[in-house]
N, C-alpha and C positions, 0 to 999 in steps of 0.2 A: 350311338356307337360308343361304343367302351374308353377307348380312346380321346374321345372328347370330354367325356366325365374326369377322364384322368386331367383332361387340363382344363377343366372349370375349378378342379380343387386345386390343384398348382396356383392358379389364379388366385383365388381366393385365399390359398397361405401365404404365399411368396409374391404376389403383385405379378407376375410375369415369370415367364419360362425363362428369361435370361437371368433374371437373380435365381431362382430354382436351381438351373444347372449348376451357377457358381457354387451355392449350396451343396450341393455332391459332389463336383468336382470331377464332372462333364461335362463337354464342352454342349454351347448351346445349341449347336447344327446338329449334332449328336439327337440331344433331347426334342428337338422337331420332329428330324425322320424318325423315332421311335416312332412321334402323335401321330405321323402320316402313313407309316406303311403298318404298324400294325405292330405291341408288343410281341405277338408269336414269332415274326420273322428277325426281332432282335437280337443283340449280344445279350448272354442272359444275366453277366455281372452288371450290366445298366439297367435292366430292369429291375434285379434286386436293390442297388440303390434308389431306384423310384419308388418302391416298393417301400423299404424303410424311414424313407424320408416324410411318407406321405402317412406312417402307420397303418398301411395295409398289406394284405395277406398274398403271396405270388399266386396260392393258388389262385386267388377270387379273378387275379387279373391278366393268369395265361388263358387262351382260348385252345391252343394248343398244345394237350400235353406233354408232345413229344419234345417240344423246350423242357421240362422239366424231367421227363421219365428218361428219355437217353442221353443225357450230358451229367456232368457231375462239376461244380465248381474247386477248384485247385487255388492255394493263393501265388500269388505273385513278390517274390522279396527281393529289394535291394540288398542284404546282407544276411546270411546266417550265424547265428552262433549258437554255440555247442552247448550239448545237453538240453537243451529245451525244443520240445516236439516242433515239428514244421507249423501244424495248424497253432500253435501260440507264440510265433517269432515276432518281434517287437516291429518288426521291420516289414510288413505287408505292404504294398503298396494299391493294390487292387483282386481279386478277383476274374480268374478267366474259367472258361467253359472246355471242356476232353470229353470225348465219344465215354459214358459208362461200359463199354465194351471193353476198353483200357483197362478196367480196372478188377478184373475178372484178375481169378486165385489171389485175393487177399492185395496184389499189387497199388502202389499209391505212388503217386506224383505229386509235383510242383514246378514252381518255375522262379529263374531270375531273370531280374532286367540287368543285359549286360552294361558295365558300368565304363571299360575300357577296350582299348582299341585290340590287345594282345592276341585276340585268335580272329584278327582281319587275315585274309578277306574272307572268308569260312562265316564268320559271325562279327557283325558292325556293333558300334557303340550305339544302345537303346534297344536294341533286339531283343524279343523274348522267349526265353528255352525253357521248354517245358524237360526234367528229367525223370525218372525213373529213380526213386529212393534203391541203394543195392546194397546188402551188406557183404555178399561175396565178392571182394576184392579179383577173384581169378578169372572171373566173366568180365571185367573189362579192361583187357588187356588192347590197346589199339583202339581204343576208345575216347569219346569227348567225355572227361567227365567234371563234377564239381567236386572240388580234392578240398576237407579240412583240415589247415595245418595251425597249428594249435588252434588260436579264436579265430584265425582270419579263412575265409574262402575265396579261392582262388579256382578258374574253369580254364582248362588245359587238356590236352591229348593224351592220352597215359600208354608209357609202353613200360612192362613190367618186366625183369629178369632174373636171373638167377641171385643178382646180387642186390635188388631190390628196386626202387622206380623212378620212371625220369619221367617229369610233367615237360609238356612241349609245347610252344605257343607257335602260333601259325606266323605271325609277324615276326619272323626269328630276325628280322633288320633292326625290331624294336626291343627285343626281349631277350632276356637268357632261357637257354633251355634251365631244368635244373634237374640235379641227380640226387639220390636219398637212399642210403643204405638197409638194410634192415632193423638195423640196431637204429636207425634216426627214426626210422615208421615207427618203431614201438616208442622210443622216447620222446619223441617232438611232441605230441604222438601227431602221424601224419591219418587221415582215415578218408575213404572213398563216401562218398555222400550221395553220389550219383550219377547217371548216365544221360545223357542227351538222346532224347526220341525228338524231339521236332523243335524244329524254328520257327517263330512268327515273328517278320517284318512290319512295322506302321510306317505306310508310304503317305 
């Protein structure tokens, strides 16, 4: 079985599956049910770092394609900052897997881990939000999105108007709403970065 290969060589580099995980920086109950049900039915960011850890190829060691041909990996950031592409933010913290259907006309995503309490109860601190990169500012109006304001990223509600826009945090007990002219979007500069398509909880 494939699977047992893969942890004869675990073995044989790392002494055990629990220094291996620590090594990738998955957890070791993680890296078991991988060996026992089978990488096809796994997360496919863990397989890819089994994969790399082990210097082998995902193809040799999916059995099923369809892990590989319909999903597409997105990374996952604690922080953004400006001017530098998504896929090369200093700040990745992991890898997660999105339907490639997603990503049809050219569309791309990513995700953060949220880091604060501000858009409770809607989205918990640890959550993670996959968005939708937008550069038209007018499609999301009434929207969750990830707003840059100068180097810092902040994810809030946005409602736009004639006089320009106010990020909204759902904890309004905890937080200010805040309001921003036209003149402060071009100067601050303020810029929309993206929309919220889906939440994933880790229970």
């Amino acid at each position: 079985m494939l699977e047992e290969q893969i942890k004869k060589l675990i073995i044989e580099k790392y002494g055990s599956v629990r220094q291996f995980a620590l090594k990738i920086d998955v957890p070791g109950t993680t890296v078991s049910t991988i060996l026992q049900r089978g990488i096809d039915n796994s997360n496919v960011g863990n397989v890819i770092k089994i994969c790399k850890a082990l210097n082998l190829s995902i193809d040799s060691l999916v059995e099923n394609k369809k892990l590989v041909n319909n999903t597409v990996q997105i990374p996952v950031l604690s922080t953004i900052k400006s001017s530098i592409p998504i896929d090369k933010q200093p700040d990745i913290i992991e890898y997660i897997e999105i339907p490639k259907q997603w990503t049809l006309k050219n569309k791309q995503f990513y995700a953060l881990k949220i880091n604060d309490d501000s858009m409770m109860p809607k989205y918990n601190k640890n959550d993670i939000v996959i968005f939708e990169q937008i550069e038209d500012m007018s499609v999301t109006n009434n929207k969750d999105c990830a707003v840059m304001i100068n180097d810092e990223t902040t994810f809030k509600k946005v409602l736009l108007n004639e006089n320009g826009i106010v990020l909204v945090p759902y904890n309004i007990d905890s937080y200010e709403t805040k309001i921003y002219s036209k003149k402060e979007i071009k100067n601050t500069p303020i810029k929309i970065i993206g929309v919220a398509r889906e939440k994933r909880t880790k229970i």
